[in-house]
N, C-alpha and C positions, 0 to 999 in steps of 0.2 A: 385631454387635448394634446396632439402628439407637439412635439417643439418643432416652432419653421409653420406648424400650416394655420390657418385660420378657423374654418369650424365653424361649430354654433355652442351659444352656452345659455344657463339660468340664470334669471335675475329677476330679483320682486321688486316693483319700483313702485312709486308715486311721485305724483308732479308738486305736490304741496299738502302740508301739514291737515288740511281739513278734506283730503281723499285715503281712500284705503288703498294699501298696496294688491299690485296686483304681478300675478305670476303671467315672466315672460318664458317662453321656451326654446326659442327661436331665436335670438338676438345674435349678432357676429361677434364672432371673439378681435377684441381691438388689436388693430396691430401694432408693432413696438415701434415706439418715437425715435426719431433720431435724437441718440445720446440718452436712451431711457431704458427701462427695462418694462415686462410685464410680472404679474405678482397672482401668481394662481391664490386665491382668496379662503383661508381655514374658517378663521373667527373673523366677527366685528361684532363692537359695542353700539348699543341699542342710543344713537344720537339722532339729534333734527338738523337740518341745514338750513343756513340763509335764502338759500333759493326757495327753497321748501316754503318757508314764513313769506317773500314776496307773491308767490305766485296764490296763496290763499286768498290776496289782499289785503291782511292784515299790517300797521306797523310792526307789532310785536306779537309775539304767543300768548296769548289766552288761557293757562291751563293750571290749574294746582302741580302738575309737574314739572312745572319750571318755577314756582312758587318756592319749591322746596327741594330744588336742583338736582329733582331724578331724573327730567330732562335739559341737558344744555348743548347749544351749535356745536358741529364741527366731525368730523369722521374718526372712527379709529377701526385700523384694520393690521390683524396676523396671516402672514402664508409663507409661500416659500416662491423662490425666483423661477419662473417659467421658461424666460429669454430673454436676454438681454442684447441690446443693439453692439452689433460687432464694431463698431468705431468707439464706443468706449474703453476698449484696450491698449487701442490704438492712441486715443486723446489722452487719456489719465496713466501712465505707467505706474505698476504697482496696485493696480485698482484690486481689492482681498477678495470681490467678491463676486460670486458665481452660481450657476445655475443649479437649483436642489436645494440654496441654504435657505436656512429660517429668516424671516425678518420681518418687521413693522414699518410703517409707513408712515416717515412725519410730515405733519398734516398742515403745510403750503398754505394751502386754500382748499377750499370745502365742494372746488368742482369738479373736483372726483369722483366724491360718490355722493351727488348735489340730486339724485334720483331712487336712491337703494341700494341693493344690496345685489352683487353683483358675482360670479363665478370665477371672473377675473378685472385684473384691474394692472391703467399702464400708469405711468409715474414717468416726466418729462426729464428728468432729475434724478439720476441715479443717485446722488446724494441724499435724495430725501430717505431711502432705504439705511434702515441700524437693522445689523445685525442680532440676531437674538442666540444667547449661548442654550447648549442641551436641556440645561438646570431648570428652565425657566420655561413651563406652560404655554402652549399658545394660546389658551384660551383667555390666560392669564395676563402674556403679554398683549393682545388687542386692547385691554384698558388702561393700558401706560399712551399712547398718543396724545390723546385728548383729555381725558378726565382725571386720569394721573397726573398726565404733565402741569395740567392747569393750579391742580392741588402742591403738586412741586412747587413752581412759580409762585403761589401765593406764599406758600411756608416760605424760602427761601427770601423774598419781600421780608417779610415778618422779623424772621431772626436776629438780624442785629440789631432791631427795634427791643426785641422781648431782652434780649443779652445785657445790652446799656441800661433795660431798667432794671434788673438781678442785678446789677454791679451798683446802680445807683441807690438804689434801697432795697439794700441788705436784708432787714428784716420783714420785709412785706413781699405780699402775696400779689403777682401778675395774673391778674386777668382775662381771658383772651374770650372772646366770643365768636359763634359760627354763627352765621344763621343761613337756616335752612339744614333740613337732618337728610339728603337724598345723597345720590354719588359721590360729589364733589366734598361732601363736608366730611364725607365716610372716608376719602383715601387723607383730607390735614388729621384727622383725626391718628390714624395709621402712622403717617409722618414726623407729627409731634411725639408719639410713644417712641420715634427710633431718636429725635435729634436733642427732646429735652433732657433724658439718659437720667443722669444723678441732680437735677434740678427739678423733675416731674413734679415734686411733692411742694414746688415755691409755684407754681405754673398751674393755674386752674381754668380747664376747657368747659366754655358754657355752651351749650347747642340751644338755640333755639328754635321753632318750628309749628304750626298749627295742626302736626298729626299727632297724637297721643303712641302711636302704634311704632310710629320711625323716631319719635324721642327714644323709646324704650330701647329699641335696635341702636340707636345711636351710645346711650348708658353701657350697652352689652360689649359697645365699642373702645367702651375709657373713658368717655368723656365725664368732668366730674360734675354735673350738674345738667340740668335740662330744664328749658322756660316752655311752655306753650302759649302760642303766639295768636290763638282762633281771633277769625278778624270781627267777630261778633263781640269783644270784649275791649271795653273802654280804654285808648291809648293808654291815659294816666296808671290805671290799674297795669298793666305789660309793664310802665316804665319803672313802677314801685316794685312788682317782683324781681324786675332784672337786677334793678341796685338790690335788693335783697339777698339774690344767689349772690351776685358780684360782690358782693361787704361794699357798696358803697359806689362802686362802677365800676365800666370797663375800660381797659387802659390800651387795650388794640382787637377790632374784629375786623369778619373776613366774611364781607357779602358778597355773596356770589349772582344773587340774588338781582340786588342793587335797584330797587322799587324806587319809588318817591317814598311810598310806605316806609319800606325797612330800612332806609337810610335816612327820614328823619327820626324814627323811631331810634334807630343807633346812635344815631349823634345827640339825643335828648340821654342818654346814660353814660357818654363819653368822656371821662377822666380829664382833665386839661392837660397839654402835652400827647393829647391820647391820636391813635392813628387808625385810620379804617381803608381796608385792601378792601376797592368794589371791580366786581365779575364783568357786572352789564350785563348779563342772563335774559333780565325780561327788556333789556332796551329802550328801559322807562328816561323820560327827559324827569329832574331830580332839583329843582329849584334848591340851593342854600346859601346859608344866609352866611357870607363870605366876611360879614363885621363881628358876628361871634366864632366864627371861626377862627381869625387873627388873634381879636382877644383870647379866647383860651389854648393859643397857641396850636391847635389839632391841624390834622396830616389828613389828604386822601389821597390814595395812590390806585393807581386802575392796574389790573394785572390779566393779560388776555389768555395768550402760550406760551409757552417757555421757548425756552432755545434748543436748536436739537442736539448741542453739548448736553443742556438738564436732560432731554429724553435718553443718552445713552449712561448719562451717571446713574439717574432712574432705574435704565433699567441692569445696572450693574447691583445694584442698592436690592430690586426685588428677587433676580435671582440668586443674589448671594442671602438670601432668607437674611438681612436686615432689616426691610420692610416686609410687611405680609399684607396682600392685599384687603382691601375690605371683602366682608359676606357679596356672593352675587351668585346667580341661577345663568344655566347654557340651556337656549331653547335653538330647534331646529328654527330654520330662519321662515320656512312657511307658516309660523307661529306671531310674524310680525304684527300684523294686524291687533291681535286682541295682548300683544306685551305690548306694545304703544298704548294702548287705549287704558291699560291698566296704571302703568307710568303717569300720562297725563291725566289720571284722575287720583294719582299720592296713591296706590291701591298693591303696588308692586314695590315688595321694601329691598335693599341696596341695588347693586349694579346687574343689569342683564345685557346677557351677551348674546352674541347668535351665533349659529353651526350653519357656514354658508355652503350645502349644497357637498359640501367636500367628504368624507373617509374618512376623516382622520377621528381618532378616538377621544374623547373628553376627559380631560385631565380632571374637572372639576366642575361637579353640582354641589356647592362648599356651603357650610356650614358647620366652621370649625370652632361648637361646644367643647370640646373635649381637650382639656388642657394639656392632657397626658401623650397627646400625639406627638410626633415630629414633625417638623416643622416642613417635609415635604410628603405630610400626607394630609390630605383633607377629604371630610368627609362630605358625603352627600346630603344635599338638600330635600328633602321631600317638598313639595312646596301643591295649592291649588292656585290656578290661574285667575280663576272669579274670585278668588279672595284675598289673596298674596300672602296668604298665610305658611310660616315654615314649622315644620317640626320632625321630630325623628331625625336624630343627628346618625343615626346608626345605620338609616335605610342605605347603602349604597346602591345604586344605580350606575347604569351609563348610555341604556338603550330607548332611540324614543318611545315603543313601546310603555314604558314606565311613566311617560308624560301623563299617561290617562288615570293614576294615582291620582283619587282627590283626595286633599289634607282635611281635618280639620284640628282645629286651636287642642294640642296634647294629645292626639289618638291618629290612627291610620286607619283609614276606610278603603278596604282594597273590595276593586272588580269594579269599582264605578269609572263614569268616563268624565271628562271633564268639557263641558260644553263649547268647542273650540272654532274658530271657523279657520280650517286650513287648506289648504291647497293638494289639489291631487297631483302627484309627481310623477 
C-alpha cells in the first residue's frame, strides 16, 4: 500500500470467541488519525479480546486455554510505520520517529484489533508506538506488548516481596508458585532466570497446571518443580502435594488464572505473611474469606499491564539478550482458526504467533535445545498442528511450505500434510 493513498487490505476477523475467523479481502486500508499514525502490520501474538468474550454472550471464557494461560485478553502487534499524521511534527518537537521504523504497539485498549488480524492497523496516539532496535526479532518483539509485559508487571510486583524475605531469613528457602504452565507463566519464568541472578539457588519456582505435557515444557523452562493440578483429583490431595514441593508452602504466587478454584486452592498453601499476584484471566467472581486473611496477615495484589516505561525497558532487556524469550511457533495467519482451537484446548504448548499477510522473513520457528548456540541464534521448531507436538531442534525451516511437516513425539515424518483448514489467498 503505497503511503498517502487508501487501497484495500487482508484481514481474518471474527466477531466473538465461539465464531471461526474468516478471511476478508476487500476491507479499506484505515485512514491516519488526527495526531496518530498507521502501522503496516508484520507479526501479532495469537490473543482473545473482550469484545470477542461479550459478543459470544458469555461472562467469561470457557476453555482449558485460559485455564492454563495459553490464552489471555488483550492485542499484541510488530510492524513498521506506514504514515504518520503531518501535525505531529508540528504538535510534538523533537518527535524521533518516522516512517519505515520498526515498532510495537502498546496496548491502550483492546479496540484495535477487538476483530482479528488485520494488514494494517492505526493507533490514535502516536505515543502508544516503542520503537524497536535492529537486535531484536519482530516476531520476537509482538510478544513483549501483552504477554510479556504482563509477565513483567507481575515479576516487578513480586520483587521486593521475594528481596525482604532473602534478607529476612537468611537461611531459608522462598517459595514462589505459578499457576498455570501456558504463555504467561513461560515469559516469569524467563524473567525470574534474569533478575534472581546469584540468589536462583535460595528461590524455588513451582509451576502448577492440569497438562502433564506443558509441566514438562514448563521444567525445560527452569522451573524447579512442577504440581499437576487435574480437576478430577481431590482438593485435599493438590494441597498435600503442593506443601510437599513447597517444604511446607508457599510464601508468594502468581495466578494468572485467578478462578474461585485456583485462588482458593492458593491461599489453602499460603505461608502467613504470604502474597498472591491475581491476573483475572477467566474473570471468575472469587469469594474470600477476608478474617483468615487479616489473621495470617496475607497480601493480594491484581496486576493487569504494565506501564509503557516497563514495555520499553522490556524491550531493551530482550534485545539486549538479558532475557530470552520463552519456546513459541510463527504460523501464517490463515492458519488462525485451527492455532486458536488448538490453544483453547491446552493442545498447543508455549507462545504462538502469527505472519500477518506481510514479506517479511521469520526470524524464528524456536526451539532453542541446544545450549551450545548463541544467544541470537535459534533454532527451528518442527512442530504438528493436531498434536502440538515439538521435536527436531535441528529441522530449520522458514517457508510455509514446511507447515505441512507433520511431527511425531522423537522422529520426523516427512511428505505428509497436516489436516489444516486455511484460506486461499
Amino acid at each position: 500500500m503505497p503511503q498517502g493513498g487508501r487501497g484495500q487490505m487482508r484481514s481474518v476477523k471474527r466477531q466473538s470467541i465461539s465464531e471461526e475467523f474468516q478471511l476478508h479481502c476487500c476491507d479499506p486500508v484505515p485512514c491516519v488519525p488526527l495526531g496518530g499514525a498507521r502501522v503496516k502490520v508484520f507479526y501479532a501474538g495469537a490473543c482473545y479480546t473482550d469484545p470477542q468474550v461479550v459478543r459470544s454472550g458469555q461472562r467469561r471464557p470457557r476453555m482449558p486455554g485460559v485455564q492454563d494461560t495459553s490464552l489471555f485478553p488483550g492485542f499484541e502487534v510488530s510492524g513498521v510505520i506506514d504514515e504518520i499524521c503531518p501535525s505531529v511534527a508540528a504538535a510534538q518537537p523533537g518527535f524521533e520517529l518516522s516512517v519505515g521504523d520498526r515498532v510495537i504497539v502498546y496496548p491502550t485498549c483492546e479496540e484495535q484489533t477487538e476483530d482479528g488480524y488485520s494488514e494494517y492497523l492505526v493507533v490514535k496516539d502516536v505515543g502508544q508506538l516503542v520503537k524497536i532496535p535492529d537486535s531484536l526479532a519482530m516476531d520476537i518483539a509482538a510478544m513483549l506488548p501483552c504477554g510479556g509485559l504482563m509477565a513483567y508487571s507481575a515479576v516487578e510486583r513480586i520483587r521486593p516481596f521475594v528481596a525482604e524475605r532473602l534478607k529476612q531469613f537468611q537461611n531459608d528457602i522462598v517459595n514462589v508458585l505459578i499457576v498455570g504452565a501456558g504463555g504467561l507463566s513461560l515469559w516469569v519464568l524467563k524473567l525470574a532466570e534474569y533478575y534472581l541472578g546469584d540468589s536462583s539457588h535460595r528461590v524455588r519456582i513451582i509451576v502448577a497446571d492440569s497438562n502433564i505435557d506443558k509441566l514438562h515444557l514448563a521444567k525445560e523452562e527452569g522451573c524447579f518443580d512442577v504440581v499437576e493440578c487435574k480437576d478430577e483429583l481431590h482438593e485435599e490431595y493438590i494441597a498435600m502435594r503442593m506443601k510437599n514441593v513447597c517444604k511446607g508452602g508457599v510464601d508468594v504466587a502468581i495466578d494468572f488464572v485467578s478462578s474461585a478454584r485456583t485462588v482458593t486452592r492458593t491461599l489453602n498453601v499460603l505461608k502467613e505473611n504470604g502474597l498472591i499476584i491475581v491476573g483475572g484471566n477467566s474473570k471468575s467472581e472469587v469469594p474470600i474469606n477476608l478474617h483468615s486473611l487479616a489473621i495470617k496477615s496475607q497480601s493480594v495484589l491484581g496486576v493487569h499491564r504494565g506501564t509503557r516505561d516497563q514495555l520499553e525497558q522490556l524491550v531493551h532487556l530482550v534485545a539486549n539478550d538479558n532475557i530470552k524469550p520463552p519456546k513459541f511457533r510463527t504460523f501464517p495467519v490463515d492458519q488462525a482458526n485451527l492455532v486458536f482451537q488448538k490453544l483453547s484446548q491446552s493442545k498447543l504448548f508455549g507462545r504462538a504467533v502469527f505472519r500477518v499477510f506481510g514479506d517479511a522473513e521469520d526470524s524464528v520457528f524456536f526451539r532453542n535445545d541446544d545450549e551450545n548456540n548463541s544467544s541470537d541464534q535459534f533454532r527451528a521448531s518442527s512442530f504438528d498442528l493436531e498434536n502440538g507436538y515439538c521435536s527436531s531442534p535441528d529441522c530449520l525451516f522458514r517457508r510455509r511450505s514446511l507447515l505441512d511437516t507433520q511431527i511425531s513425539r522423537g522422529s520426523v515424518v516427512v511428505g505428509s500434510t497436516v489436516d489444516a483448514p486455511v484460506f486461499t489467498l
